[in-house]
PDB file of N, CA, C and O in Angstrom:
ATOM      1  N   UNK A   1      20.462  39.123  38.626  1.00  0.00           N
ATOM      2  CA  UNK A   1      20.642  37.756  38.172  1.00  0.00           C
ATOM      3  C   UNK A   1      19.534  37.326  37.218  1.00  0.00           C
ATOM      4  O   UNK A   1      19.711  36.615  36.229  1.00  0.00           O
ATOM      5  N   UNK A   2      18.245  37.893  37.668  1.00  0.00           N
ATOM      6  CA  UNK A   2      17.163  37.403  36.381  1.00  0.00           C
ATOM      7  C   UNK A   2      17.874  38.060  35.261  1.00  0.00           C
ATOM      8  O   UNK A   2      18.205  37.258  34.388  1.00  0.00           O
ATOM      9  N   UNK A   3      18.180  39.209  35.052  1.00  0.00           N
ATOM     10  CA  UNK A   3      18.650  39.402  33.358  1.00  0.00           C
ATOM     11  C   UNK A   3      19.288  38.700  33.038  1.00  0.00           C
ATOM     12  O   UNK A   3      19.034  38.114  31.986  1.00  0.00           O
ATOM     13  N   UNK A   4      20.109  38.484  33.560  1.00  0.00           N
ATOM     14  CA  UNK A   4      21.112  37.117  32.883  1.00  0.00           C
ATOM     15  C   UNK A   4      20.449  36.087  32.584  1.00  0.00           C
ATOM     16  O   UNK A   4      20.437  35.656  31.431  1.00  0.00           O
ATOM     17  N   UNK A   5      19.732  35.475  33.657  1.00  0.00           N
ATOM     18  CA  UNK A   5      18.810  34.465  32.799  1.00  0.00           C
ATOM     19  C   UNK A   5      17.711  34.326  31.717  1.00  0.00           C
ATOM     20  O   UNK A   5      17.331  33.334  31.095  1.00  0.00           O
ATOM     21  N   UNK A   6      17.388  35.381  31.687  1.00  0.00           N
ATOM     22  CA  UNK A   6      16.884  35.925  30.866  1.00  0.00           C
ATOM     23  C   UNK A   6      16.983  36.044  29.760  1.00  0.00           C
ATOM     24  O   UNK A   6      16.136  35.689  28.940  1.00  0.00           O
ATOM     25  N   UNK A   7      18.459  36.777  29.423  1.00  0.00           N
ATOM     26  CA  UNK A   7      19.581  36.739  28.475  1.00  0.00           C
ATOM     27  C   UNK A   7      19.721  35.450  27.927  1.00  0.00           C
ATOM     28  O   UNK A   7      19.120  35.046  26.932  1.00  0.00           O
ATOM     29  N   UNK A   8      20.464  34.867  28.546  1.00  0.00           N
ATOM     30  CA  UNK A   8      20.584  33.399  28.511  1.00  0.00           C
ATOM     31  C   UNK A   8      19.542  32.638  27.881  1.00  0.00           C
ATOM     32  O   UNK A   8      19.981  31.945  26.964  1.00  0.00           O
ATOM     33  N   UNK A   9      18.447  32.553  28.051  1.00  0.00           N
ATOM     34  CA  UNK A   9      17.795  31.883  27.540  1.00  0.00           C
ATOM     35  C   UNK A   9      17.225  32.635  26.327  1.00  0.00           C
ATOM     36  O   UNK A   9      17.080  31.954  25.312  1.00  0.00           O
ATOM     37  N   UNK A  10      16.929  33.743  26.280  1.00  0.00           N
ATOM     38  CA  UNK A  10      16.956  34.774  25.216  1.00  0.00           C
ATOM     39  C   UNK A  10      17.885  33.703  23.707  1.00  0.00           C
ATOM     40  O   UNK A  10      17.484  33.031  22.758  1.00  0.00           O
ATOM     41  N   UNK A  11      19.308  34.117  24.293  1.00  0.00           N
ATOM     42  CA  UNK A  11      19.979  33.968  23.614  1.00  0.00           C
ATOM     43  C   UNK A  11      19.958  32.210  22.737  1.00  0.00           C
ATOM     44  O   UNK A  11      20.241  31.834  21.599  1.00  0.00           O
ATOM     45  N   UNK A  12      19.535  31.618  23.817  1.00  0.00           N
ATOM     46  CA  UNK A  12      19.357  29.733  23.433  1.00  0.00           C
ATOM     47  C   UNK A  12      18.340  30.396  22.821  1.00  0.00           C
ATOM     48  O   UNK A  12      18.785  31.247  22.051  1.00  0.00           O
ATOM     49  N   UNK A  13      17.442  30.360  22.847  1.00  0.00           N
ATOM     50  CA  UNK A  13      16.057  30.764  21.957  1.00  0.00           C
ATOM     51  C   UNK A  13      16.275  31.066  20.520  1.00  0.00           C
ATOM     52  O   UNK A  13      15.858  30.267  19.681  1.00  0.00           O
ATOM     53  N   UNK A  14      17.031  32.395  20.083  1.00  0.00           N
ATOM     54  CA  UNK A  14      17.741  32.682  18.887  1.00  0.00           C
ATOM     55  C   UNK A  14      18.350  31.915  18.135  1.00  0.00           C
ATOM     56  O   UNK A  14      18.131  31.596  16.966  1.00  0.00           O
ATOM     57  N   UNK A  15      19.507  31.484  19.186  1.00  0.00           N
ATOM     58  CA  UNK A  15      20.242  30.527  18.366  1.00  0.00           C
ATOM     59  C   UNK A  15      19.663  28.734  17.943  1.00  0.00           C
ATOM     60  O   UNK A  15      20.288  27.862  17.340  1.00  0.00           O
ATOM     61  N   UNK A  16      18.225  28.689  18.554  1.00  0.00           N
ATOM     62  CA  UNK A  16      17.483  27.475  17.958  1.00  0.00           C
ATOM     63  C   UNK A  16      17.142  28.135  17.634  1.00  0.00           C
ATOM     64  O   UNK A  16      17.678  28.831  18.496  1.00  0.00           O
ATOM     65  N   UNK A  17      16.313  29.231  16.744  1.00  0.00           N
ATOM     66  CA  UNK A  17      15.409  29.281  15.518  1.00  0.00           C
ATOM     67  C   UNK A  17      16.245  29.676  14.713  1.00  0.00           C
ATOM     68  O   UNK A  17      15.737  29.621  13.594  1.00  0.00           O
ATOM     69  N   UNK A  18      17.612  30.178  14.658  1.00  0.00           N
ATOM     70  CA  UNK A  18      17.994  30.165  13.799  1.00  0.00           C
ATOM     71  C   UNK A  18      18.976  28.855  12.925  1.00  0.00           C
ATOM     72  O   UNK A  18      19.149  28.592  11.735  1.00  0.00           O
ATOM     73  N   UNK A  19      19.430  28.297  14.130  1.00  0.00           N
ATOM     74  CA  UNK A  19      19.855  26.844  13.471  1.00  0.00           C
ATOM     75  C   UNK A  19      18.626  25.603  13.030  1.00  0.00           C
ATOM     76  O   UNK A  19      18.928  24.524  12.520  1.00  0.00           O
ATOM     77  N   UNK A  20      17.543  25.935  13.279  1.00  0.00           N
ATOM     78  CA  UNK A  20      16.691  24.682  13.365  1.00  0.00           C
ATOM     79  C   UNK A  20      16.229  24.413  11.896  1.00  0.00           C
ATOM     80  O   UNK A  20      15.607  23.385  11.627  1.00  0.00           O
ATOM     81  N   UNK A  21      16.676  25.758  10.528  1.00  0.00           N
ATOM     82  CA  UNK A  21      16.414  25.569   9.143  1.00  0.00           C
ATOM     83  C   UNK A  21      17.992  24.874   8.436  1.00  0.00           C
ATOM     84  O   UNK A  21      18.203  24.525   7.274  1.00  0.00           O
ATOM     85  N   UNK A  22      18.796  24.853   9.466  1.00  0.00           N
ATOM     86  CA  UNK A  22      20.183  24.019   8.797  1.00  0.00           C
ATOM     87  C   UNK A  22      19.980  22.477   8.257  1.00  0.00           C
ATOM     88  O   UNK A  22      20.232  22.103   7.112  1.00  0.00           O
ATOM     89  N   UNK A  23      19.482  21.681   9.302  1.00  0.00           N
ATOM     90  CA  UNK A  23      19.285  20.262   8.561  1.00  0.00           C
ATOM     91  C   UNK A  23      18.465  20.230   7.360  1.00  0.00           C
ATOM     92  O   UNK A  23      18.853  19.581   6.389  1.00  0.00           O
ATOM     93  N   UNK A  24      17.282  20.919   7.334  1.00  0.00           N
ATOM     94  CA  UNK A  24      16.540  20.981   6.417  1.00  0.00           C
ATOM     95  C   UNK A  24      17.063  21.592   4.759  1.00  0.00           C
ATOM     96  O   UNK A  24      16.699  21.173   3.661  1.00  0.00           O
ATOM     97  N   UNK A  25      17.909  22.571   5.043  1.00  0.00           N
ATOM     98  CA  UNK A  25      18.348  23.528   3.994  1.00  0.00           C
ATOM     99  C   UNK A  25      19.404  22.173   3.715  1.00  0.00           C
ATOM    100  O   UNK A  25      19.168  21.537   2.689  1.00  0.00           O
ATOM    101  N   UNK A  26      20.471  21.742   4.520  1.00  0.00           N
ATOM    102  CA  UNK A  26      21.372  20.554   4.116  1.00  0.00           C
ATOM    103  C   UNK A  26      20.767  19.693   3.566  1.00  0.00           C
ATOM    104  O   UNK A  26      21.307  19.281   2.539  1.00  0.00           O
ATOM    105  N   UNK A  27      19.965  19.302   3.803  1.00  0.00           N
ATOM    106  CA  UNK A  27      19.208  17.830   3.393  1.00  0.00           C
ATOM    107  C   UNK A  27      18.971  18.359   1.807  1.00  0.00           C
ATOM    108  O   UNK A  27      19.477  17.847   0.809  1.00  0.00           O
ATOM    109  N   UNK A  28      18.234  19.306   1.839  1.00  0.00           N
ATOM    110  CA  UNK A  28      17.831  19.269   0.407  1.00  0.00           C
ATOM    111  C   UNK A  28      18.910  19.574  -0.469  1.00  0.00           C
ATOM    112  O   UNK A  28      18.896  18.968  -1.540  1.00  0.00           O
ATOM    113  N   UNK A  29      20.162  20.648  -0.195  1.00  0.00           N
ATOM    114  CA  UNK A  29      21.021  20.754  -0.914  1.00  0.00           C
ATOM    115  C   UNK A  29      21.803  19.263  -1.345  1.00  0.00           C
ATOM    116  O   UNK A  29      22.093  18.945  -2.499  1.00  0.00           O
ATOM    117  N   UNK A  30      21.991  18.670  -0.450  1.00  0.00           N
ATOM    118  CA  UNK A  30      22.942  17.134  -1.003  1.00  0.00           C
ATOM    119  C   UNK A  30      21.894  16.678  -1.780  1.00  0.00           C
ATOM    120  O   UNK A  30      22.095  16.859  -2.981  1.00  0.00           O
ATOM    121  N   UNK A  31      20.629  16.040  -1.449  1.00  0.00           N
ATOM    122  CA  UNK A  31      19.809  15.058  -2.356  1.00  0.00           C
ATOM    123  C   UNK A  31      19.482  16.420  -3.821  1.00  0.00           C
ATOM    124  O   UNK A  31      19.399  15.950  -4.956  1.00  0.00           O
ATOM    125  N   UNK A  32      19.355  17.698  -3.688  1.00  0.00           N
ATOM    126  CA  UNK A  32      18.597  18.044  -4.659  1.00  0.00           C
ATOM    127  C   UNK A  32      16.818  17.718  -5.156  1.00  0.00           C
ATOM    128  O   UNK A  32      16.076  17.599  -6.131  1.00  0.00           O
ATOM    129  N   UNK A  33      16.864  17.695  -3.786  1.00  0.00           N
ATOM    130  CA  UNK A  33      15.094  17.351  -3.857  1.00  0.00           C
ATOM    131  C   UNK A  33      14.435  17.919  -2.540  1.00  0.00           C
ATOM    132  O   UNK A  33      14.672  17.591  -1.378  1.00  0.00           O
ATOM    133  N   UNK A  34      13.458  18.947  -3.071  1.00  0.00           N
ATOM    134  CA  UNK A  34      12.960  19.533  -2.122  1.00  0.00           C
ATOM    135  C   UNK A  34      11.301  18.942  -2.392  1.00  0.00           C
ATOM    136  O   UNK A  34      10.501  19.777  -1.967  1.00  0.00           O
ATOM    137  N   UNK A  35      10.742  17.940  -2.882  1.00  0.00           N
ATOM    138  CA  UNK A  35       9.474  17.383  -2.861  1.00  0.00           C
ATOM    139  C   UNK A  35       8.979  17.620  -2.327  1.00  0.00           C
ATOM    140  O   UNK A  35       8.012  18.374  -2.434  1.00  0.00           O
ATOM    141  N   UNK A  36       9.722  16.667  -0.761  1.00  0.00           N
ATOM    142  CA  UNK A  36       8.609  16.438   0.484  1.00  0.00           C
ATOM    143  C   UNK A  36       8.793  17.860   1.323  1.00  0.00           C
ATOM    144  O   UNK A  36       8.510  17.681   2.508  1.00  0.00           O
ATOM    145  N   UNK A  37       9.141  19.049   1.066  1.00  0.00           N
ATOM    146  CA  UNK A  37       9.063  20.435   2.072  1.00  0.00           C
ATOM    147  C   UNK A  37       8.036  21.348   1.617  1.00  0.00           C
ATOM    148  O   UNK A  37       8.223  21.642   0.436  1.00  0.00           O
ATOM    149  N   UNK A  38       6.989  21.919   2.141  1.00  0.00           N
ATOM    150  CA  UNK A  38       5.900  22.170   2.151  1.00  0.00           C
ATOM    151  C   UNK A  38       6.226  23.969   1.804  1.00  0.00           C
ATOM    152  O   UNK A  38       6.722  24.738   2.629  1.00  0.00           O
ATOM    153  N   UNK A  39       5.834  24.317   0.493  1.00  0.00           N
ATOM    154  CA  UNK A  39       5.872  25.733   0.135  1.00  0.00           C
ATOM    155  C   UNK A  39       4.895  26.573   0.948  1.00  0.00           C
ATOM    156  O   UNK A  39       5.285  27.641   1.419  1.00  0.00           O
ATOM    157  N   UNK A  40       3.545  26.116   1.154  1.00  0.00           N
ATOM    158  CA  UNK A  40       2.566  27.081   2.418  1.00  0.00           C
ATOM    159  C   UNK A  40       3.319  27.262   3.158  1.00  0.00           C
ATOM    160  O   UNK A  40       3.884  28.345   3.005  1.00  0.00           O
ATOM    161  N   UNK A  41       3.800  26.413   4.356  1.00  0.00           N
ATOM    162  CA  UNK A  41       4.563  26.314   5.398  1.00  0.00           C
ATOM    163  C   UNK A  41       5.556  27.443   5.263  1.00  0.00           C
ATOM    164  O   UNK A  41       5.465  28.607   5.651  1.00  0.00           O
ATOM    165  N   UNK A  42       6.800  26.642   4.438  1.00  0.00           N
ATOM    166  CA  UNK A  42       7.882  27.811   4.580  1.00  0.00           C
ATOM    167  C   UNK A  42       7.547  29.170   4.280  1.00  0.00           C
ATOM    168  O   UNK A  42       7.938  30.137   4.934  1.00  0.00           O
ATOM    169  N   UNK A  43       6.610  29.224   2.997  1.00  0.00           N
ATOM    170  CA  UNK A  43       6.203  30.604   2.514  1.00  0.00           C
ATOM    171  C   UNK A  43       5.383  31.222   4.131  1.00  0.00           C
ATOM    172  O   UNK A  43       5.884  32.255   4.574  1.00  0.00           O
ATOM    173  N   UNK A  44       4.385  30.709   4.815  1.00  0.00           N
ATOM    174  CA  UNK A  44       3.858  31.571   5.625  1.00  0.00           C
ATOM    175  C   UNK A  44       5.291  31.843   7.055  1.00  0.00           C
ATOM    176  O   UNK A  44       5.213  32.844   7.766  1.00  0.00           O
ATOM    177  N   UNK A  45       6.523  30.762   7.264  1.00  0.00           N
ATOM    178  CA  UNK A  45       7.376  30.992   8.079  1.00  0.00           C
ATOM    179  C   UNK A  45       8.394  32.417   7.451  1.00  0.00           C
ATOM    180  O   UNK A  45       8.856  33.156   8.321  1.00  0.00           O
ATOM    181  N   UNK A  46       8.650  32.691   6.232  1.00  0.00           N
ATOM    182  CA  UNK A  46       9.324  33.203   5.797  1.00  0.00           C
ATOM    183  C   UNK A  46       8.312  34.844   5.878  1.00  0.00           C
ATOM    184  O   UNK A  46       8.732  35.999   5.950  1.00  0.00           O
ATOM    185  N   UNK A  47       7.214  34.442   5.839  1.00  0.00           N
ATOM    186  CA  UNK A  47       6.063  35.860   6.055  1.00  0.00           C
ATOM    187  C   UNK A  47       6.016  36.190   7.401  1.00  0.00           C
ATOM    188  O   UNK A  47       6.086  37.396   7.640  1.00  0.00           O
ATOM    189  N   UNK A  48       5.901  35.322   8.480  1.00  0.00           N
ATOM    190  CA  UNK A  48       6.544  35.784   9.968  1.00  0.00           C
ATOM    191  C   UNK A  48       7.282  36.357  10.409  1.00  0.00           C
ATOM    192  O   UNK A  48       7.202  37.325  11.166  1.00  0.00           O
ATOM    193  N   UNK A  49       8.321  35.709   9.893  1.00  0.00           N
ATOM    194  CA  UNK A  49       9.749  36.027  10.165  1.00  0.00           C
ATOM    195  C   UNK A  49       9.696  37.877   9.586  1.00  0.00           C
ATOM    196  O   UNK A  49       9.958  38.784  10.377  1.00  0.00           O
ATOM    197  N   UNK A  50       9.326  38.132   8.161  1.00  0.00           N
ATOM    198  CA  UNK A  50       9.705  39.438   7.884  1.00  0.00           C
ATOM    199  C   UNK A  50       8.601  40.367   8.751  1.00  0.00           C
ATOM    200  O   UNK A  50       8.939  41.548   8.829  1.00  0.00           O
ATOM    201  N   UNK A  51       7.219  39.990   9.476  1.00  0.00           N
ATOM    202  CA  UNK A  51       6.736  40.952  10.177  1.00  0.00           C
ATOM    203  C   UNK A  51       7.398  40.885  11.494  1.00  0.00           C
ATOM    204  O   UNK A  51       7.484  41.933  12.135  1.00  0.00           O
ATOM    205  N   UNK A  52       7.925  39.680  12.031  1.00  0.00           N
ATOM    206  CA  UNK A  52       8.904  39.557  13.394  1.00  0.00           C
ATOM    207  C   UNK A  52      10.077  40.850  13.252  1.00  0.00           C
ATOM    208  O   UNK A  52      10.414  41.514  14.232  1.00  0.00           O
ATOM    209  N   UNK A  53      10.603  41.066  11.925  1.00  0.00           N
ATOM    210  CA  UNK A  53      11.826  41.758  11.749  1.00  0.00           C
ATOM    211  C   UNK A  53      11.042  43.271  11.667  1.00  0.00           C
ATOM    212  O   UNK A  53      11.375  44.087  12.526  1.00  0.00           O
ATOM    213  N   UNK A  54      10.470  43.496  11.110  1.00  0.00           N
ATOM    214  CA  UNK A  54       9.389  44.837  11.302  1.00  0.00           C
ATOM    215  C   UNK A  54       8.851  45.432  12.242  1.00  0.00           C
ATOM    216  O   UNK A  54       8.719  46.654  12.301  1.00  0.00           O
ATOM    217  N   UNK A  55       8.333  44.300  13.419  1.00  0.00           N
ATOM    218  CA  UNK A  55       7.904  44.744  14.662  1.00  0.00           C
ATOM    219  C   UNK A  55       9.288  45.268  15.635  1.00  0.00           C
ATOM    220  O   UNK A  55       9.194  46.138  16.501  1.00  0.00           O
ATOM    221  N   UNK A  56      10.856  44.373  15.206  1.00  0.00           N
ATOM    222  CA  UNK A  56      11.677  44.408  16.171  1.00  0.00           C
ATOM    223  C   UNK A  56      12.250  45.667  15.808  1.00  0.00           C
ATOM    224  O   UNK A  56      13.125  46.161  16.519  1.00  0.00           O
ATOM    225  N   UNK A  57      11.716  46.414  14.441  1.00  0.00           N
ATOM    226  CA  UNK A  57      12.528  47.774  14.102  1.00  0.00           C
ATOM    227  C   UNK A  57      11.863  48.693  14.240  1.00  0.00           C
ATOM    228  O   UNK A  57      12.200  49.872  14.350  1.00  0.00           O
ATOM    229  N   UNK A  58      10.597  48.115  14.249  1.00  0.00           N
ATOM    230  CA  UNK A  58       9.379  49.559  14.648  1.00  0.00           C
ATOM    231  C   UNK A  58       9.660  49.420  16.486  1.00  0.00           C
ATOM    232  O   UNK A  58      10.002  50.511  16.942  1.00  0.00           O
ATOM    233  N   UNK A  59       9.585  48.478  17.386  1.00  0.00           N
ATOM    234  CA  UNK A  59       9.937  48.872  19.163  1.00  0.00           C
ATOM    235  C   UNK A  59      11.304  48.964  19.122  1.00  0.00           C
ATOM    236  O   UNK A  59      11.920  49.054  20.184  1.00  0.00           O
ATOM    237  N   UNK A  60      11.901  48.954  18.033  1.00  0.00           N
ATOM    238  CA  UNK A  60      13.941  48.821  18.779  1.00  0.00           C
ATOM    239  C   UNK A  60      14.315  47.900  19.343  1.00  0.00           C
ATOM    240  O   UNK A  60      15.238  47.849  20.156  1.00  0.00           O
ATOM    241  N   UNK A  61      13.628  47.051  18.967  1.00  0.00           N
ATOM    242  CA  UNK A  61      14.161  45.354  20.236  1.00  0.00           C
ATOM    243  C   UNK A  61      15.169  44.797  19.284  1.00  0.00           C
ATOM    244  O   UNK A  61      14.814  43.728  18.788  1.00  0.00           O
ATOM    245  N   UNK A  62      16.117  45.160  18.973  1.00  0.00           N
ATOM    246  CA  UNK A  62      17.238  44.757  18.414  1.00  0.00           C
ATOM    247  C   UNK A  62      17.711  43.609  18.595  1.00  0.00           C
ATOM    248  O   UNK A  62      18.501  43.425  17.669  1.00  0.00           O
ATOM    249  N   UNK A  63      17.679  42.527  19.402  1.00  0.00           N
ATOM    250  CA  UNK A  63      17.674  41.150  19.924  1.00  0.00           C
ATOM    251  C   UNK A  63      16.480  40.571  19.071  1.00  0.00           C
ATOM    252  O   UNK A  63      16.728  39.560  18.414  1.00  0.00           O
ATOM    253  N   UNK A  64      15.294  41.070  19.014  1.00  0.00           N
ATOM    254  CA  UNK A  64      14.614  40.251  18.285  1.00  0.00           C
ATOM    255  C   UNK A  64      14.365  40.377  16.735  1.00  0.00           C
ATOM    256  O   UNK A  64      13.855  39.674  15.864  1.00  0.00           O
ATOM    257  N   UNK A  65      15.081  41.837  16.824  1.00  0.00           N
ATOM    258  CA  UNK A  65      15.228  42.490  14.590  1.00  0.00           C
ATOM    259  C   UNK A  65      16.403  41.138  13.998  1.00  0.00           C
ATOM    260  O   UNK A  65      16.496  40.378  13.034  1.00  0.00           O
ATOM    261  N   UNK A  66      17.043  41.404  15.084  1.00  0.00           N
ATOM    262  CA  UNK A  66      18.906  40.513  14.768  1.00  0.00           C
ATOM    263  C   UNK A  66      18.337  39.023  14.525  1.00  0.00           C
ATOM    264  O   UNK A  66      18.409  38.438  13.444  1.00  0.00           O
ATOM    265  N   UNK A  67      17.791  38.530  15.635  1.00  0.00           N
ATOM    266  CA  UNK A  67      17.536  36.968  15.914  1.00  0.00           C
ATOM    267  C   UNK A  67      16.647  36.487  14.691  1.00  0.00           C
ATOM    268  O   UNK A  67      16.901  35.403  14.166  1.00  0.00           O
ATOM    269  N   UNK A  68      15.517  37.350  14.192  1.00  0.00           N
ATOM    270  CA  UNK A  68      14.605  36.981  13.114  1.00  0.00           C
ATOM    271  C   UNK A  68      15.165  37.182  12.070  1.00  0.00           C
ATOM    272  O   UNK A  68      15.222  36.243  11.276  1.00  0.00           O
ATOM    273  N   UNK A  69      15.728  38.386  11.737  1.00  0.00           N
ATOM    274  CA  UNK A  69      16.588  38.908  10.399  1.00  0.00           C
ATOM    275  C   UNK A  69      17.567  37.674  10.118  1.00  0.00           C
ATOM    276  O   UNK A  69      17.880  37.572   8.931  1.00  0.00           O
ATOM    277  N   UNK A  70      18.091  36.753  10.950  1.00  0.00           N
ATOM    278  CA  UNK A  70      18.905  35.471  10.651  1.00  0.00           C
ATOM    279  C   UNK A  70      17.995  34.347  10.491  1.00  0.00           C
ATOM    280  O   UNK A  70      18.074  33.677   9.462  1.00  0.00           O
ATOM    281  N   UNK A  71      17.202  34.082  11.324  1.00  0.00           N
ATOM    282  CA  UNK A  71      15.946  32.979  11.072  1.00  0.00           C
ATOM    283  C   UNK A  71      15.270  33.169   9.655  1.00  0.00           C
ATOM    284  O   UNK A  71      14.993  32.094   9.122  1.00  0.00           O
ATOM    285  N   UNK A  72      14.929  34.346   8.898  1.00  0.00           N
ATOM    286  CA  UNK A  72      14.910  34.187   7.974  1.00  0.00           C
ATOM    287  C   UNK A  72      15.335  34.857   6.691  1.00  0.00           C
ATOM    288  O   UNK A  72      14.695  35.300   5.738  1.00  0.00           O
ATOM    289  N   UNK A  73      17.067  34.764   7.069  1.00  0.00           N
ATOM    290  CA  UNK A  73      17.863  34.128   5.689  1.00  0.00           C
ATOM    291  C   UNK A  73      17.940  32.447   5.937  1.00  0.00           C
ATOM    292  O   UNK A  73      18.498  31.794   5.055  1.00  0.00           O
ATOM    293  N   UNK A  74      17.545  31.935   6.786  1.00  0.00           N
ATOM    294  CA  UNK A  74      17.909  30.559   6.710  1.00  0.00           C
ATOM    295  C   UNK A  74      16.756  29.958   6.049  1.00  0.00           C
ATOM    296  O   UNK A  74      16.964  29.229   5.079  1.00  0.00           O
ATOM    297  N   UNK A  75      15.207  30.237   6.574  1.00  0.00           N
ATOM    298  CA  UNK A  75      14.056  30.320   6.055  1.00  0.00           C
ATOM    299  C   UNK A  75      13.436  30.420   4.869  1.00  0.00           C
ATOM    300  O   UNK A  75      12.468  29.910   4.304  1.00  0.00           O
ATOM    301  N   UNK A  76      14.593  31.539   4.564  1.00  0.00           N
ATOM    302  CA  UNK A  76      14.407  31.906   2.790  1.00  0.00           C
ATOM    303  C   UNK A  76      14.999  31.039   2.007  1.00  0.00           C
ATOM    304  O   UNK A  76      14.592  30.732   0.887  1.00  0.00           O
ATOM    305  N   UNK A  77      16.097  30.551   2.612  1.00  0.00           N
ATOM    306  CA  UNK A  77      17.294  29.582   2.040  1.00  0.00           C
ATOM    307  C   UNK A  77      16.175  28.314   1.402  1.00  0.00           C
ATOM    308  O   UNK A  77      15.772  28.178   0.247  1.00  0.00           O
ATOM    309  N   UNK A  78      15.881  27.509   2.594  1.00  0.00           N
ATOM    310  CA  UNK A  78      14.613  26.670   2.189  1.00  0.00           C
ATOM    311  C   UNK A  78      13.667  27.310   1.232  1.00  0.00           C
ATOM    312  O   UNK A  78      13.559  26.662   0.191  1.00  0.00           O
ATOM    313  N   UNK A  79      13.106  28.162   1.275  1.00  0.00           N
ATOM    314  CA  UNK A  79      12.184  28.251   0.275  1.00  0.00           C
ATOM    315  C   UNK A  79      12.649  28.629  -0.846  1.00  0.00           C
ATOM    316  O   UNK A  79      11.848  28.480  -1.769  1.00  0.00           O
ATOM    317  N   UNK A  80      13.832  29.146  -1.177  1.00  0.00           N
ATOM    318  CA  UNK A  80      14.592  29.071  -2.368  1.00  0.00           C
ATOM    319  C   UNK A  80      15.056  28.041  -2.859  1.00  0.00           C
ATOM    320  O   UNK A  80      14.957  27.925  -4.081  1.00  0.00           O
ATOM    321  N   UNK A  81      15.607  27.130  -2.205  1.00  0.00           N
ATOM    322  CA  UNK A  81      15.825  25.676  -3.049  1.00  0.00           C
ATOM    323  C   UNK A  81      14.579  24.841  -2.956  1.00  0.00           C
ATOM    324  O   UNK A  81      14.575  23.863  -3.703  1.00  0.00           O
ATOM    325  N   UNK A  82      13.313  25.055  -2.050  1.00  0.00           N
ATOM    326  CA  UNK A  82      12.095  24.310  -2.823  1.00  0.00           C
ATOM    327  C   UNK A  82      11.491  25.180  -3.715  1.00  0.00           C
ATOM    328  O   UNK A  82      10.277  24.982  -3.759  1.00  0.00           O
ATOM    329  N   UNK A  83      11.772  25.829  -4.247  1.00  0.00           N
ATOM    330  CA  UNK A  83      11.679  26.422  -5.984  1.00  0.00           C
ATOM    331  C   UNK A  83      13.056  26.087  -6.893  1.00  0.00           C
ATOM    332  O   UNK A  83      12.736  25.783  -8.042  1.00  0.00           O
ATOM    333  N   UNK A  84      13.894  26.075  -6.760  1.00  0.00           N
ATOM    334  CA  UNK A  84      15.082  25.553  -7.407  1.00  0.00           C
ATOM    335  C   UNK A  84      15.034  24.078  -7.478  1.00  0.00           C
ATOM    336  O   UNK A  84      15.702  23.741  -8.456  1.00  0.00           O
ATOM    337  N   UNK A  85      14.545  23.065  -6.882  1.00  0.00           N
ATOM    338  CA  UNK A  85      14.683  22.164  -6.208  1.00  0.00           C
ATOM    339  C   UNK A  85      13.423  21.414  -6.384  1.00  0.00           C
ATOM    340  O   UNK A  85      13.347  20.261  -5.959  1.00  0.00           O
ATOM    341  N   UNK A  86      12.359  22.023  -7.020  1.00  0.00           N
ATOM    342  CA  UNK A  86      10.510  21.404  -6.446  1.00  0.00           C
ATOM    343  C   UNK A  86      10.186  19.858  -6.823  1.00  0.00           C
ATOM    344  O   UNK A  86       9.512  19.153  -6.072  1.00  0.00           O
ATOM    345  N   UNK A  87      10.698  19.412  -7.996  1.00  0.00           N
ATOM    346  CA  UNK A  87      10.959  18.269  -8.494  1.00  0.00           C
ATOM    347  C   UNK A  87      11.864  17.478  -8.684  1.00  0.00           C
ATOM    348  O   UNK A  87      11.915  16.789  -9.703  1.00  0.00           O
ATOM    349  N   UNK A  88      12.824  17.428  -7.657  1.00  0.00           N
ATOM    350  CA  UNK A  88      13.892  16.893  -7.166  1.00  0.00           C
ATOM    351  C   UNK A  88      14.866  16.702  -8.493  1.00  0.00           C
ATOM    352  O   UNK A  88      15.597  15.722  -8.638  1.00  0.00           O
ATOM    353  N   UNK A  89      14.729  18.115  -9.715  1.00  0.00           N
ATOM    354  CA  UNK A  89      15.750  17.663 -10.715  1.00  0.00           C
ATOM    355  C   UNK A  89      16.708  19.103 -10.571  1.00  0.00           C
ATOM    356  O   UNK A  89      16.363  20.212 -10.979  1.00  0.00           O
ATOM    357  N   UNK A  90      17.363  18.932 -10.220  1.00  0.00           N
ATOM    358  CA  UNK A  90      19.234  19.898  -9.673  1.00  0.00           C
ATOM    359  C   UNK A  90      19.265  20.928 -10.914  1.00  0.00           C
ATOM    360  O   UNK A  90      19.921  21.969 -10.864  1.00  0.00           O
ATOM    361  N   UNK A  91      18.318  20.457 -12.291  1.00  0.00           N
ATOM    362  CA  UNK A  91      18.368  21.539 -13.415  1.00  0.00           C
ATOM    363  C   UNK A  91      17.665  22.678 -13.736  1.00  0.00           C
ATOM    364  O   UNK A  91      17.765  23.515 -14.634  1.00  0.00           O
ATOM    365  N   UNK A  92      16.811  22.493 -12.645  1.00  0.00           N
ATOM    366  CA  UNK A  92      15.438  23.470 -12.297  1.00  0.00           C
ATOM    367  C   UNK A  92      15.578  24.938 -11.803  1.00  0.00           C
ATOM    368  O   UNK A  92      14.573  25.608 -11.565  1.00  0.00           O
TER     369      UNK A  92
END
């Protein structure tokens, strides 16, 4: 029964870090203004995320290669439209 819970919460875990860059990535896509989102930030989350995905392929923890490898395409997503986006003009 602990694996399952385990699992379980495993699994809630994943699926908040990987949804938790959706409002953010939405927000900026409708307004076209990524001003107020912080390039250190995402840039050092988006640098996590790819040693998170490195560590999970160097032990085989495939739950955590999978879970990060999605956290940051969403991650990247943000930091691609605050470069597309840096001065809130949609022509950038």
């Amino acid at each position: 029964m602990s694996d399952l819970i385990a699992n379980i919460v495993g699994s809630a875990a994943a699926v908040c870090s990987i949804t938790s860059f959706a409002p953010q990535a939405i927000k900026i896509w409708k307004e076209r203004d990524a001003s107020s989102v912080s390039l250190k930030t995402y840039s050092l989350t988006v640098t996590c995320f790819v040693l998170w995905v490195i560590y999970g392929v160097m032990t085989q923890a495939w739950p955590v290669t999978v879970a990060n490898a999605c956290a940051l395409v969403m991650a990247s997503g943000v930091l691609a439209m605050k470069w597309r986006f840096r001065d809130g003009d949609p022509e950038k």
